[in-house]
PDB file of N, CA, C and O in Angstrom:
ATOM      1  N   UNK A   1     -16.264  77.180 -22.738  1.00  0.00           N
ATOM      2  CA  UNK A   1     -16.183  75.755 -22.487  1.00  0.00           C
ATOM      3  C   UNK A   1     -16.629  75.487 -21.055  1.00  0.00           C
ATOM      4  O   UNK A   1     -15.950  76.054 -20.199  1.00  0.00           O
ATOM      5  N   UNK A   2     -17.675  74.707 -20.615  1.00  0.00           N
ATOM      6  CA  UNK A   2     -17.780  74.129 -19.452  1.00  0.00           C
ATOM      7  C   UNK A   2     -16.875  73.331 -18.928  1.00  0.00           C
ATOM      8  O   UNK A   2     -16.362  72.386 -19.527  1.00  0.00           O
ATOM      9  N   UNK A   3     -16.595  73.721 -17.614  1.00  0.00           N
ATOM     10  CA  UNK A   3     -15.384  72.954 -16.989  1.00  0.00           C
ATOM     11  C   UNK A   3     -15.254  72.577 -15.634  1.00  0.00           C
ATOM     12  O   UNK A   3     -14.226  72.355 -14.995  1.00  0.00           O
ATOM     13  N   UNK A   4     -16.743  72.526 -15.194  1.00  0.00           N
ATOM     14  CA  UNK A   4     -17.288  71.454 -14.623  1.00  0.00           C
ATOM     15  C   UNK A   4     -16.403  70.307 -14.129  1.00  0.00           C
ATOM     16  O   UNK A   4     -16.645  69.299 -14.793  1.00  0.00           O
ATOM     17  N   UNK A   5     -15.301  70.068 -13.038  1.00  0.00           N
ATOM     18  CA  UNK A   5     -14.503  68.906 -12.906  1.00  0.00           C
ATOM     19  C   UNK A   5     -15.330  67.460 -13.377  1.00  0.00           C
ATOM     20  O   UNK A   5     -15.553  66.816 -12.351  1.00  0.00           O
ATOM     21  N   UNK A   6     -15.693  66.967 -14.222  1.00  0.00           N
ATOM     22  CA  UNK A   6     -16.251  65.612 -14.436  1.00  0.00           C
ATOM     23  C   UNK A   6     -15.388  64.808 -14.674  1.00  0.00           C
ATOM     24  O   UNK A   6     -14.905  64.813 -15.806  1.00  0.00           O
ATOM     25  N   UNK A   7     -14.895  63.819 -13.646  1.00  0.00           N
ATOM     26  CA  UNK A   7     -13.727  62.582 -13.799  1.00  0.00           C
ATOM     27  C   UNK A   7     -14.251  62.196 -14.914  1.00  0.00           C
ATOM     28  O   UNK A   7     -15.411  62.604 -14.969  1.00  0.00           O
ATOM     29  N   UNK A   8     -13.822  61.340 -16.242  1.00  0.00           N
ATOM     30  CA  UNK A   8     -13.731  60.364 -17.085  1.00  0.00           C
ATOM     31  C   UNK A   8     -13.169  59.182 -16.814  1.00  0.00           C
ATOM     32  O   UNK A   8     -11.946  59.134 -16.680  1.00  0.00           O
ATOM     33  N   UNK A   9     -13.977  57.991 -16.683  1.00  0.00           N
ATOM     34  CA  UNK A   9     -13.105  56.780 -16.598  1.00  0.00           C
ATOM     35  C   UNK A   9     -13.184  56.086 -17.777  1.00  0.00           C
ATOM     36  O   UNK A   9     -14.219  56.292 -18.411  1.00  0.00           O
ATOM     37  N   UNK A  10     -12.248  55.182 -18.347  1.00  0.00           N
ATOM     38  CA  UNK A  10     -11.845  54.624 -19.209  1.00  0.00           C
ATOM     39  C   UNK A  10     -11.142  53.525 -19.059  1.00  0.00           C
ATOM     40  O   UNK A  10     -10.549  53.314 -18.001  1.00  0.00           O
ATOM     41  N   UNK A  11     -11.091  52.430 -20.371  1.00  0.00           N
ATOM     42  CA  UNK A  11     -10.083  51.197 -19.812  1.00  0.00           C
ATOM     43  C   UNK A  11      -9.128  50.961 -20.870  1.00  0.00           C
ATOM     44  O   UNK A  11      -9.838  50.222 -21.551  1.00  0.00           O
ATOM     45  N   UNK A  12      -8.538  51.004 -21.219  1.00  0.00           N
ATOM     46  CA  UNK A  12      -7.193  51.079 -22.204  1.00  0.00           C
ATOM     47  C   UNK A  12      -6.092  49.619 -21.841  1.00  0.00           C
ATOM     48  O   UNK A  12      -5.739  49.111 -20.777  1.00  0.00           O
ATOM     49  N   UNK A  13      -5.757  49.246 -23.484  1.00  0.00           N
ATOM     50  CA  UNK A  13      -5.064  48.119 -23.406  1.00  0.00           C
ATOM     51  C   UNK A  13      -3.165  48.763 -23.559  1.00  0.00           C
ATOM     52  O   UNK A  13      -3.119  49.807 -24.211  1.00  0.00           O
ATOM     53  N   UNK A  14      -2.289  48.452 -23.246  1.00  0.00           N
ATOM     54  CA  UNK A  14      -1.349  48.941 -23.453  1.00  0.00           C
ATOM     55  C   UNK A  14      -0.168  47.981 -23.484  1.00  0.00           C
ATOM     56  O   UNK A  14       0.063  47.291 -22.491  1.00  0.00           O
ATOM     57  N   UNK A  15       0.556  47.906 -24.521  1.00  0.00           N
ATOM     58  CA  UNK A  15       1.801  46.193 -24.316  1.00  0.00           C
ATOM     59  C   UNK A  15       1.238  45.493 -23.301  1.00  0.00           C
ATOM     60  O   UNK A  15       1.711  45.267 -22.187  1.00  0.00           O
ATOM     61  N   UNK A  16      -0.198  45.042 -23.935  1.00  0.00           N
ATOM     62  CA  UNK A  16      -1.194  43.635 -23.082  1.00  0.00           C
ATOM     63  C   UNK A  16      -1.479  43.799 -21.715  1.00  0.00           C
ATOM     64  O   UNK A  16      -1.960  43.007 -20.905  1.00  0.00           O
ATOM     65  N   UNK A  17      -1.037  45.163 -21.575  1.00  0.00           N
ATOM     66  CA  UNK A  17      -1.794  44.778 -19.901  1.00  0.00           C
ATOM     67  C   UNK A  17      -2.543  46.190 -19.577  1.00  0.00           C
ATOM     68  O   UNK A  17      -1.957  47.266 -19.696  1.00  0.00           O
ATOM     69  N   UNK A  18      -4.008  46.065 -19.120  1.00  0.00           N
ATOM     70  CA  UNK A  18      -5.244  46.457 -19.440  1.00  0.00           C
ATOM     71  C   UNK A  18      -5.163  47.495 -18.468  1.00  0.00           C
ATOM     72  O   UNK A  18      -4.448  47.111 -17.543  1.00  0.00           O
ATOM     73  N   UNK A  19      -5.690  48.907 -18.246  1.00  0.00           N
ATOM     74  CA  UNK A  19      -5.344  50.037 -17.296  1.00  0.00           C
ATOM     75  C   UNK A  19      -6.900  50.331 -17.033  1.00  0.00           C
ATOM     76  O   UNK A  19      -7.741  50.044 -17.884  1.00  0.00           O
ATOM     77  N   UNK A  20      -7.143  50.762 -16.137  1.00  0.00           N
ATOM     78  CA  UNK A  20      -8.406  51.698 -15.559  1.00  0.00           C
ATOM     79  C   UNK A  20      -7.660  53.378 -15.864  1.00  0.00           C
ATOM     80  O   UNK A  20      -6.455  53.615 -15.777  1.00  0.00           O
ATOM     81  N   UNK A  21      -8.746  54.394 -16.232  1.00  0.00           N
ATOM     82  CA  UNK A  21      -8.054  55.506 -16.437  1.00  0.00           C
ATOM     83  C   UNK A  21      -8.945  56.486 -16.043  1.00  0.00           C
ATOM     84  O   UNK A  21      -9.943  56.728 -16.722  1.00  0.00           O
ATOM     85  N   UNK A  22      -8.653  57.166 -14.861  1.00  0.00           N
ATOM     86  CA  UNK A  22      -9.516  58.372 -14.524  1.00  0.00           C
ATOM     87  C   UNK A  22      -9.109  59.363 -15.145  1.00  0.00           C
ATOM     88  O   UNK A  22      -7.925  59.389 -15.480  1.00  0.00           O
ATOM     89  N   UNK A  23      -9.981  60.451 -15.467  1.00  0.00           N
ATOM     90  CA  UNK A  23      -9.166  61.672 -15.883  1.00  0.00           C
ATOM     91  C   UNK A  23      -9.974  63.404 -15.291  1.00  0.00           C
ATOM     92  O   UNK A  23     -11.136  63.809 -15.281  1.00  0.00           O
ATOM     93  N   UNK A  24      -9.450  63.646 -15.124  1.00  0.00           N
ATOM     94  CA  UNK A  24     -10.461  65.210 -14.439  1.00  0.00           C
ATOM     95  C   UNK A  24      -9.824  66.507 -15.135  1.00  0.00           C
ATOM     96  O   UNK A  24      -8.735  66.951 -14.769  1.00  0.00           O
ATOM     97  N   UNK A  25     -10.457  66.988 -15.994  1.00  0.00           N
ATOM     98  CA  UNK A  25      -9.732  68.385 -16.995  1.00  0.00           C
ATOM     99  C   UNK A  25      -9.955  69.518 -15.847  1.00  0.00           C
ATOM    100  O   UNK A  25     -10.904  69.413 -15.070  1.00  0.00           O
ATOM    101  N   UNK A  26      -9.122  70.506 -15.779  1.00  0.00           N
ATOM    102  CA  UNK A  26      -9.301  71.781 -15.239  1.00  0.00           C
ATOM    103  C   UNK A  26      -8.405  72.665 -15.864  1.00  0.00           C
ATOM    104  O   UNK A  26      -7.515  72.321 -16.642  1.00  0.00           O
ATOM    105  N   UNK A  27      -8.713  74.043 -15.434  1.00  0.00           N
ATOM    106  CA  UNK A  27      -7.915  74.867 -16.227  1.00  0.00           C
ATOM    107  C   UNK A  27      -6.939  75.700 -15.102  1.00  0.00           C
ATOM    108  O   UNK A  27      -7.382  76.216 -14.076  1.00  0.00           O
ATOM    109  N   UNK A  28      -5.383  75.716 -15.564  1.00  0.00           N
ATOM    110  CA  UNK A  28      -4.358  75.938 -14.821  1.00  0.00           C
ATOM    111  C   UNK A  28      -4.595  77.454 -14.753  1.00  0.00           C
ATOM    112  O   UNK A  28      -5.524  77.945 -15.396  1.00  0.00           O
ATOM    113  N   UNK A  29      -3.769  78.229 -13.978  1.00  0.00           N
ATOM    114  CA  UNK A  29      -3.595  79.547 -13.684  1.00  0.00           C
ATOM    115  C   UNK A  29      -3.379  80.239 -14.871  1.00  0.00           C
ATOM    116  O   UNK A  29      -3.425  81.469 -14.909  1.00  0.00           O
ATOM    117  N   UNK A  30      -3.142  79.527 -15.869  1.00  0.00           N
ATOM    118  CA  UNK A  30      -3.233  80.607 -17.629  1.00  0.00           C
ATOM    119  C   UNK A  30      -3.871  80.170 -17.967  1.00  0.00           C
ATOM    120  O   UNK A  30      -3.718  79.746 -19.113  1.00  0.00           O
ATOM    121  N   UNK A  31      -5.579  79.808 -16.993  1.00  0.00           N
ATOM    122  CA  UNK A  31      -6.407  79.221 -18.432  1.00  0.00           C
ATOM    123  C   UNK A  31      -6.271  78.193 -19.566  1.00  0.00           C
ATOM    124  O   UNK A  31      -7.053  78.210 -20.517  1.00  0.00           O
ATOM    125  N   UNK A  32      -5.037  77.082 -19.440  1.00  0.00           N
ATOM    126  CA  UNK A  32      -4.691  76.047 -20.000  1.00  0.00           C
ATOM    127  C   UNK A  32      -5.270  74.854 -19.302  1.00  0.00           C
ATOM    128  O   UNK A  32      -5.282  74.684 -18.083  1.00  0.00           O
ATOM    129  N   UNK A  33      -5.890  73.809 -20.486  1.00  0.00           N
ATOM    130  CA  UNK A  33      -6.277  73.128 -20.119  1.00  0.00           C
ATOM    131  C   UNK A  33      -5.737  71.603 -19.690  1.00  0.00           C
ATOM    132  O   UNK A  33      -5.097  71.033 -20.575  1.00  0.00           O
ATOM    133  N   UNK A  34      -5.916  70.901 -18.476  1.00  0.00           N
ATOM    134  CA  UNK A  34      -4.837  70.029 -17.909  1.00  0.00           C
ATOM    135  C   UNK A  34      -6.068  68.891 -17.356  1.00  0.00           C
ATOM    136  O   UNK A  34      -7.221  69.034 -16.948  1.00  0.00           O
ATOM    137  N   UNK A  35      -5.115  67.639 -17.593  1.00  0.00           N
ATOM    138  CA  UNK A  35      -6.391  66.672 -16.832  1.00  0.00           C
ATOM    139  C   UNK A  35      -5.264  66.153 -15.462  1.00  0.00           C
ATOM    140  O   UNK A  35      -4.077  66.151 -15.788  1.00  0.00           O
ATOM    141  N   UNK A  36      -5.482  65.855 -14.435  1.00  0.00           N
ATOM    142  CA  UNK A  36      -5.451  65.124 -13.889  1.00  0.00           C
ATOM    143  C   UNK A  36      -5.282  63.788 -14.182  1.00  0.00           C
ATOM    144  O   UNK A  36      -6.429  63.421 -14.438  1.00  0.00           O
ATOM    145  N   UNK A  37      -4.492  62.757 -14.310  1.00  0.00           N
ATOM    146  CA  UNK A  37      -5.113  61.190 -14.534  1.00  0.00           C
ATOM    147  C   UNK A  37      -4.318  60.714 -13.464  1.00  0.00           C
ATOM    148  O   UNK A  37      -3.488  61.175 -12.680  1.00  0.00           O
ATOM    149  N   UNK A  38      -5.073  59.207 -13.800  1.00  0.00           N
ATOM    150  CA  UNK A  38      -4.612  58.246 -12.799  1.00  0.00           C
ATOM    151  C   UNK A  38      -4.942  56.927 -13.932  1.00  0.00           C
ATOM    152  O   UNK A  38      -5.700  56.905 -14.902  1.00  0.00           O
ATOM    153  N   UNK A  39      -4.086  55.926 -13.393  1.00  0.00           N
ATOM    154  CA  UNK A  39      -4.161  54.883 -14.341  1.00  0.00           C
ATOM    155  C   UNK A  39      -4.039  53.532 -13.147  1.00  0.00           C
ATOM    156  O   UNK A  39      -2.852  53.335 -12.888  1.00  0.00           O
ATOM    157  N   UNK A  40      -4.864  52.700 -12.477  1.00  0.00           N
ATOM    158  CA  UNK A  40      -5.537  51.431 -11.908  1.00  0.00           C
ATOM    159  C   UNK A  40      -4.934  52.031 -10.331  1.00  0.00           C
ATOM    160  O   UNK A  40      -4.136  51.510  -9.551  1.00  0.00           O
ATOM    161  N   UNK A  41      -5.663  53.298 -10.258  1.00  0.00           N
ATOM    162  CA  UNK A  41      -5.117  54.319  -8.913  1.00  0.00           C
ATOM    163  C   UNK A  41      -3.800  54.432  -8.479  1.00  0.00           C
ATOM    164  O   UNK A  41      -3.332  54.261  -7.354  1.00  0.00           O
ATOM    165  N   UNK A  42      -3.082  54.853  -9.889  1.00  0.00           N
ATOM    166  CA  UNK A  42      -1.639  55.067  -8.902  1.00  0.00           C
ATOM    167  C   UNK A  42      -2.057  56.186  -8.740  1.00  0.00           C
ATOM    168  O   UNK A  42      -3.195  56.641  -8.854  1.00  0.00           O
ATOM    169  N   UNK A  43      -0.345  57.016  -8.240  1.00  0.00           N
ATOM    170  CA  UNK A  43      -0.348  58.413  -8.106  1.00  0.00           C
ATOM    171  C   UNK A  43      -0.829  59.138  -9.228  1.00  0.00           C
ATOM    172  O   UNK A  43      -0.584  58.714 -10.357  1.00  0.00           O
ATOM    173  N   UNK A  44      -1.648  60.439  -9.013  1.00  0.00           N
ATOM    174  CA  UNK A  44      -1.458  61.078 -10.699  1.00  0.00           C
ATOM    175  C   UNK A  44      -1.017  61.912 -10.981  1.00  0.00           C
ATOM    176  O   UNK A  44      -1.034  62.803 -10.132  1.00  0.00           O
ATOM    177  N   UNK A  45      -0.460  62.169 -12.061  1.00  0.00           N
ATOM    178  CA  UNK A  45       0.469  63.119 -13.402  1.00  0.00           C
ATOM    179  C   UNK A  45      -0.579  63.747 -14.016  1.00  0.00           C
ATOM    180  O   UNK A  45      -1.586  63.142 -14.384  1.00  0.00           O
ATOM    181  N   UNK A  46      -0.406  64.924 -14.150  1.00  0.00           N
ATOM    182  CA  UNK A  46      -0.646  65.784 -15.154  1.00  0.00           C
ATOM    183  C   UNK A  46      -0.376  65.883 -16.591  1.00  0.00           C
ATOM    184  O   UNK A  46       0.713  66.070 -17.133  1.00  0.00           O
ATOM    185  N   UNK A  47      -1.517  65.733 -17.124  1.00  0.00           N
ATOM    186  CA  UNK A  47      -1.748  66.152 -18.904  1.00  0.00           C
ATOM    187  C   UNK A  47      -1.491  67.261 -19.439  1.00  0.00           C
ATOM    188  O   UNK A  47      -2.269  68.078 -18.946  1.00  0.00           O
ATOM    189  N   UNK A  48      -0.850  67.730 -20.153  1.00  0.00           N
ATOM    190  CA  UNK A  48      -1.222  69.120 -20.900  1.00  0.00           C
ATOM    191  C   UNK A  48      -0.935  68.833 -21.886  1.00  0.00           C
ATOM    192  O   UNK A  48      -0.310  67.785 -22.049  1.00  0.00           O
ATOM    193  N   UNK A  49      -1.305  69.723 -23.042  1.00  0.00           N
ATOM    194  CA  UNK A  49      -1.036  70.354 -24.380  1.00  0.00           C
ATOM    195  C   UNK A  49       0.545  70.778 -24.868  1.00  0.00           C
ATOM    196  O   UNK A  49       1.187  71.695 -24.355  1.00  0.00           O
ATOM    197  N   UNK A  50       0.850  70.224 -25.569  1.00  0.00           N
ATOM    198  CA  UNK A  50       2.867  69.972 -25.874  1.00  0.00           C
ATOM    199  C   UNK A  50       2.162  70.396 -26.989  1.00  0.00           C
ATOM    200  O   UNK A  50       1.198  69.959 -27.618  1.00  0.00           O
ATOM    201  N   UNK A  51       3.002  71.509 -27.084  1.00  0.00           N
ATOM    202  CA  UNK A  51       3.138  72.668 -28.565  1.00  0.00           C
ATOM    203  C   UNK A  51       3.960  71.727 -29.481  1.00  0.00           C
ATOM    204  O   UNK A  51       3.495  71.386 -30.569  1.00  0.00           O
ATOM    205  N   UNK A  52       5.037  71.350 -29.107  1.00  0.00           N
ATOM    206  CA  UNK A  52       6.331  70.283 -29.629  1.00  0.00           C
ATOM    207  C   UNK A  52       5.562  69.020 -30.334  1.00  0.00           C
ATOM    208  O   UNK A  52       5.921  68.739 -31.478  1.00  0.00           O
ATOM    209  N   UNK A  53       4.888  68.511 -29.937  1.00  0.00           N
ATOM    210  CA  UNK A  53       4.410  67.161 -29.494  1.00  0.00           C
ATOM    211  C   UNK A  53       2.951  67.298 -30.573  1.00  0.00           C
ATOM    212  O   UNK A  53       2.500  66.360 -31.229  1.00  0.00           O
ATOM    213  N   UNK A  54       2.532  68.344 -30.550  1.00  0.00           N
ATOM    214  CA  UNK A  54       1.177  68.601 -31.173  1.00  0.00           C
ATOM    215  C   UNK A  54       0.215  68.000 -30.488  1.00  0.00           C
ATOM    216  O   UNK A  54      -0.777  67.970 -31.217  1.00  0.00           O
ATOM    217  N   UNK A  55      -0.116  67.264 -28.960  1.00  0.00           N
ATOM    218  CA  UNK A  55      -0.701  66.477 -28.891  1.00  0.00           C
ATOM    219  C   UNK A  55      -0.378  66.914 -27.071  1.00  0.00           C
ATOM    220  O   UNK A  55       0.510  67.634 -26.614  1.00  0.00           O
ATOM    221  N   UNK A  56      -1.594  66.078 -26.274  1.00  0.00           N
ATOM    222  CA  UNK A  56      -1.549  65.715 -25.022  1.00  0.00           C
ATOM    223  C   UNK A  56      -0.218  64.763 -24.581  1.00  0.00           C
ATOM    224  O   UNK A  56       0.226  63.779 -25.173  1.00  0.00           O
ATOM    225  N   UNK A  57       0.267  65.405 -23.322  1.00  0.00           N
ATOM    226  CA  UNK A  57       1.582  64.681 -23.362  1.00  0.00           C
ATOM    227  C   UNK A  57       1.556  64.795 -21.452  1.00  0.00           C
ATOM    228  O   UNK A  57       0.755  65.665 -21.110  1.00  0.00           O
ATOM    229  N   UNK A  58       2.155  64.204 -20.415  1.00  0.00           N
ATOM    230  CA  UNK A  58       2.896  64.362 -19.421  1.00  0.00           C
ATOM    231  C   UNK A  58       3.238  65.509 -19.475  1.00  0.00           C
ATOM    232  O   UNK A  58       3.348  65.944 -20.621  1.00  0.00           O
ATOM    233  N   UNK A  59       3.502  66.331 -18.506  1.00  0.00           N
ATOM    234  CA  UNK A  59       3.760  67.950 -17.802  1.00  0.00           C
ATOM    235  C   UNK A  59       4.648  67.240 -16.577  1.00  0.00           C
ATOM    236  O   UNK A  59       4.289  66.895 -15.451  1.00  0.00           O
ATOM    237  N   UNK A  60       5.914  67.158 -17.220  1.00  0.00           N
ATOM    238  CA  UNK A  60       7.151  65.693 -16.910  1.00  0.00           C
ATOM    239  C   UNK A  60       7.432  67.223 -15.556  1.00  0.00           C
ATOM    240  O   UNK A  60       7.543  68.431 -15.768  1.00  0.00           O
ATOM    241  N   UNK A  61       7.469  66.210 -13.866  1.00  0.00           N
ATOM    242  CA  UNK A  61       7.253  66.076 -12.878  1.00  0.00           C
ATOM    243  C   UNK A  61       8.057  65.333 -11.671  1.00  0.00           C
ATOM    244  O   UNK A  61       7.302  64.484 -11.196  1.00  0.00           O
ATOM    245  N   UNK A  62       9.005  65.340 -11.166  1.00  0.00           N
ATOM    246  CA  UNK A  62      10.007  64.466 -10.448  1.00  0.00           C
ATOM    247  C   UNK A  62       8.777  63.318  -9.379  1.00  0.00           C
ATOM    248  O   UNK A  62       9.111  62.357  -8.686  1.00  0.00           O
ATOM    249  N   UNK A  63       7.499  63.816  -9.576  1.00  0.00           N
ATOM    250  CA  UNK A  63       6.620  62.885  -8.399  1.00  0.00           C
ATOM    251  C   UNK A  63       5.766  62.134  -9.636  1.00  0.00           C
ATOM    252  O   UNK A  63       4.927  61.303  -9.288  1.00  0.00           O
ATOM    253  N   UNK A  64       5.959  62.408 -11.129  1.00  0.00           N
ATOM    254  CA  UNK A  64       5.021  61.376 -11.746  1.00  0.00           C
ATOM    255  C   UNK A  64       5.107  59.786 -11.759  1.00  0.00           C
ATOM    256  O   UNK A  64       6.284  59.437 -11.852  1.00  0.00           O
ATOM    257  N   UNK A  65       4.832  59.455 -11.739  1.00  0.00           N
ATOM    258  CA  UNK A  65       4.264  58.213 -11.491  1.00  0.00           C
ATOM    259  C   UNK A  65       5.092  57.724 -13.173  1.00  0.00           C
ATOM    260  O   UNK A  65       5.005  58.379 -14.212  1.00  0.00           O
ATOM    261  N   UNK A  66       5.852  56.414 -12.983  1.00  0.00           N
ATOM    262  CA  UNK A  66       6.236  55.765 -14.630  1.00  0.00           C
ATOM    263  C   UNK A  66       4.940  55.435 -15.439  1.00  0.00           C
ATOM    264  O   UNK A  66       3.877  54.923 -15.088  1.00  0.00           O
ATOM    265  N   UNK A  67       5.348  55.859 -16.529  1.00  0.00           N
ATOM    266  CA  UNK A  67       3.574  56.228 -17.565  1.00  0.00           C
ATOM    267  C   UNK A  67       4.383  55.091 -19.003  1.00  0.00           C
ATOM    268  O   UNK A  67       5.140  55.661 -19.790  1.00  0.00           O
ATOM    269  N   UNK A  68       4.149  53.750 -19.157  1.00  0.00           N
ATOM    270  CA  UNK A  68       4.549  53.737 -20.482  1.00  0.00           C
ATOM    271  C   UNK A  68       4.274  54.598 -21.799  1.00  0.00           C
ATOM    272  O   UNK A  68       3.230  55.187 -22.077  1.00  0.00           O
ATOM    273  N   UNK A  69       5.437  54.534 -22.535  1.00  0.00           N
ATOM    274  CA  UNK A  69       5.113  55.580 -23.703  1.00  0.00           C
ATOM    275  C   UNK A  69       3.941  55.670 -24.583  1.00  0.00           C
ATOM    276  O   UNK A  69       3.465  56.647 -25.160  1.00  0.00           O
ATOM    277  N   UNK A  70       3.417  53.879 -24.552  1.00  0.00           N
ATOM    278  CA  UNK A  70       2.447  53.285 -25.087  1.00  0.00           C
ATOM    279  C   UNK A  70       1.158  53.904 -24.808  1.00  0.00           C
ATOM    280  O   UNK A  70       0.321  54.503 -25.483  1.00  0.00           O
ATOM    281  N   UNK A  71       1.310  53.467 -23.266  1.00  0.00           N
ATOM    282  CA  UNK A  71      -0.185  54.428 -22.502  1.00  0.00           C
ATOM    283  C   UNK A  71      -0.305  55.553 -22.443  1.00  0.00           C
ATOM    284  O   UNK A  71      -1.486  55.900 -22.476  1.00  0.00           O
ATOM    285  N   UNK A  72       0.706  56.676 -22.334  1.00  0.00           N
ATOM    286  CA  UNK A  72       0.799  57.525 -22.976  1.00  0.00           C
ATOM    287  C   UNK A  72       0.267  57.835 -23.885  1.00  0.00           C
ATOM    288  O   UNK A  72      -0.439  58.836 -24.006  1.00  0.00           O
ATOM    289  N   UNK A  73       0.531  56.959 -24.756  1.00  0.00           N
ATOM    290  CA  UNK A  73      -0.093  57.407 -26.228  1.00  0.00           C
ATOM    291  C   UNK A  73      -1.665  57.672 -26.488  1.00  0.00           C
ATOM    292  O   UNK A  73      -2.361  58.570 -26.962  1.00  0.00           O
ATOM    293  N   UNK A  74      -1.867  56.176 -25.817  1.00  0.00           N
ATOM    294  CA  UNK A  74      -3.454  56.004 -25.993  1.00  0.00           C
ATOM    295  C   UNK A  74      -3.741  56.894 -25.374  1.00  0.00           C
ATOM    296  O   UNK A  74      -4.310  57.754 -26.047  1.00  0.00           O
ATOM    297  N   UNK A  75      -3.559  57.253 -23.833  1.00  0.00           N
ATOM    298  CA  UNK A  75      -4.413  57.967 -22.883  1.00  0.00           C
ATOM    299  C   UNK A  75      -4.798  59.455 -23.832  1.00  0.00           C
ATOM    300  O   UNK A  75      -5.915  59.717 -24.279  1.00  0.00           O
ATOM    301  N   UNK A  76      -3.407  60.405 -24.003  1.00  0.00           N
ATOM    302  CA  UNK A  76      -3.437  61.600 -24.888  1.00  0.00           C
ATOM    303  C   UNK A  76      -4.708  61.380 -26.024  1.00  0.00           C
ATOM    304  O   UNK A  76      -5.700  62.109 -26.009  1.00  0.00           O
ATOM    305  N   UNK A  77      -4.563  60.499 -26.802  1.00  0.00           N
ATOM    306  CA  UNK A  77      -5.812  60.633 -28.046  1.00  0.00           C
ATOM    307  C   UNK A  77      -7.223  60.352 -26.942  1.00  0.00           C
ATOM    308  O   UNK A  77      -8.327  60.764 -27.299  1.00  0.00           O
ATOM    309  N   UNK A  78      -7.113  59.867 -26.051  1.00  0.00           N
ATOM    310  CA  UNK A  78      -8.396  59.634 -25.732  1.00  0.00           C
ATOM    311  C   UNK A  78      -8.878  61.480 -24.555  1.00  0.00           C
ATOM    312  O   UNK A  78      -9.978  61.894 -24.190  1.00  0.00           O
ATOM    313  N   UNK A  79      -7.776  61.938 -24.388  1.00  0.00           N
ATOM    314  CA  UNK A  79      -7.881  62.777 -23.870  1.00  0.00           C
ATOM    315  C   UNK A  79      -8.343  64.412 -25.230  1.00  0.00           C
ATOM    316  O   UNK A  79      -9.024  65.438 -25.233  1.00  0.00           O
ATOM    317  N   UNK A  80      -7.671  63.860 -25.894  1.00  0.00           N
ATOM    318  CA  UNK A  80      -8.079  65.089 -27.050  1.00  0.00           C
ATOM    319  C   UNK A  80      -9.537  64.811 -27.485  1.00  0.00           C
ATOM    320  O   UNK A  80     -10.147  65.706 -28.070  1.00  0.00           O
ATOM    321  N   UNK A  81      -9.937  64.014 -27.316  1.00  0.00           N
ATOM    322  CA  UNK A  81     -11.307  63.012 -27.467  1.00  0.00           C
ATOM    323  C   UNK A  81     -12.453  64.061 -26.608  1.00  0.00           C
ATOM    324  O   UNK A  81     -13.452  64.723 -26.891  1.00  0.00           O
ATOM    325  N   UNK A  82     -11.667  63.767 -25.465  1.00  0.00           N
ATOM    326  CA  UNK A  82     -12.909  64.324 -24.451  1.00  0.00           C
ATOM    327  C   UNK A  82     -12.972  66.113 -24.384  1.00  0.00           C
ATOM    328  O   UNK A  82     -13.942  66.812 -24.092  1.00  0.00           O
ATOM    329  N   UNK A  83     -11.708  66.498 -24.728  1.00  0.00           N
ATOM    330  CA  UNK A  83     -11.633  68.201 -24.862  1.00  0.00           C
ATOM    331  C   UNK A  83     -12.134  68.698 -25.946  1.00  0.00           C
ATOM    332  O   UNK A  83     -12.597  69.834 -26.050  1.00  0.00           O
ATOM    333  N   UNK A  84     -12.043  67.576 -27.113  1.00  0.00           N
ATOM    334  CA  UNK A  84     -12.859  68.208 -28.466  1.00  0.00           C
ATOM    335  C   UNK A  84     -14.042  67.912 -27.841  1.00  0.00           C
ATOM    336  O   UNK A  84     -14.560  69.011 -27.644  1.00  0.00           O
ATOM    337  N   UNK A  85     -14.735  67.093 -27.435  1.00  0.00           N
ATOM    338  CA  UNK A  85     -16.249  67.022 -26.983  1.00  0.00           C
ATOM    339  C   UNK A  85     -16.900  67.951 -25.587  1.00  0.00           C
ATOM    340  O   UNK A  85     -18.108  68.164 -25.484  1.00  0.00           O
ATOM    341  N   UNK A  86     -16.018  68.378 -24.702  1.00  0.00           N
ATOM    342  CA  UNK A  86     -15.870  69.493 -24.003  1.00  0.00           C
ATOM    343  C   UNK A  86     -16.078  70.894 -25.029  1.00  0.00           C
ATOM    344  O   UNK A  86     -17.078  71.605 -25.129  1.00  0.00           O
ATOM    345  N   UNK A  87     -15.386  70.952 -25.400  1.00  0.00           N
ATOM    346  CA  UNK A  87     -15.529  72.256 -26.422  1.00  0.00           C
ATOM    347  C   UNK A  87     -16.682  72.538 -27.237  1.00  0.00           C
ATOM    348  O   UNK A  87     -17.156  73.673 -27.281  1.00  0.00           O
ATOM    349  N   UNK A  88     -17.429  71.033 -28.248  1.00  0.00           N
ATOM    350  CA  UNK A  88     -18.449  71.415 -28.697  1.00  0.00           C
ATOM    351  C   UNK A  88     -19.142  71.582 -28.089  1.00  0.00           C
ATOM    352  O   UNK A  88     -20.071  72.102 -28.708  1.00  0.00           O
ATOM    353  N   UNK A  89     -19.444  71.426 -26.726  1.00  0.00           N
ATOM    354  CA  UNK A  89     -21.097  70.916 -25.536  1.00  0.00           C
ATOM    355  C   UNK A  89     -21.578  72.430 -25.349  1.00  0.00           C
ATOM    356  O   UNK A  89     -22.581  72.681 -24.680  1.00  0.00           O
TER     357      UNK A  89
END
């Protein structure tokens, strides 16, 4: 997989109020893959892969930044989005 830091930006609607969404994938010290995000430049939280969850989730952090569950949601599918398309390239 190329892994190339390439930010992704994106704009996502979430309980009506509209987010900017950077995202930058890299791979952690086990070779797991993690994005970076940021959502209309706050601080950013870390993405990973939740075995539990089946899905992209928060890598829950005492400095993350409040993430609605909502945006959450979206961000993760849009993030499995870009790692399945990472993977085929």
């Amino acid at each position: 997989m190329d892994m190339k830091p390439t930010t992704e930006i994106f704009e996502i609607m979430a309980e009506g109020k509209p987010y900017i969404v950077k995202a930058t994938p890299y791979l952690n010290g086990r070779e797991k893959l993690r994005f970076r995000v940021s959502m209309n430049d706050s601080a950013i939280c870390i993405f990973g892969w939740d075995e539990s969850l089946d899905r992209f989730a928060i890598m829950k952090d005492a400095r993350d930044p409040a993430v609605h569950p909502a945006a959450e949601m979206i961000i993760a599918r849009k993030l499995e989005n870009i790692s399945a398309r990472k993977q085929a390239a």
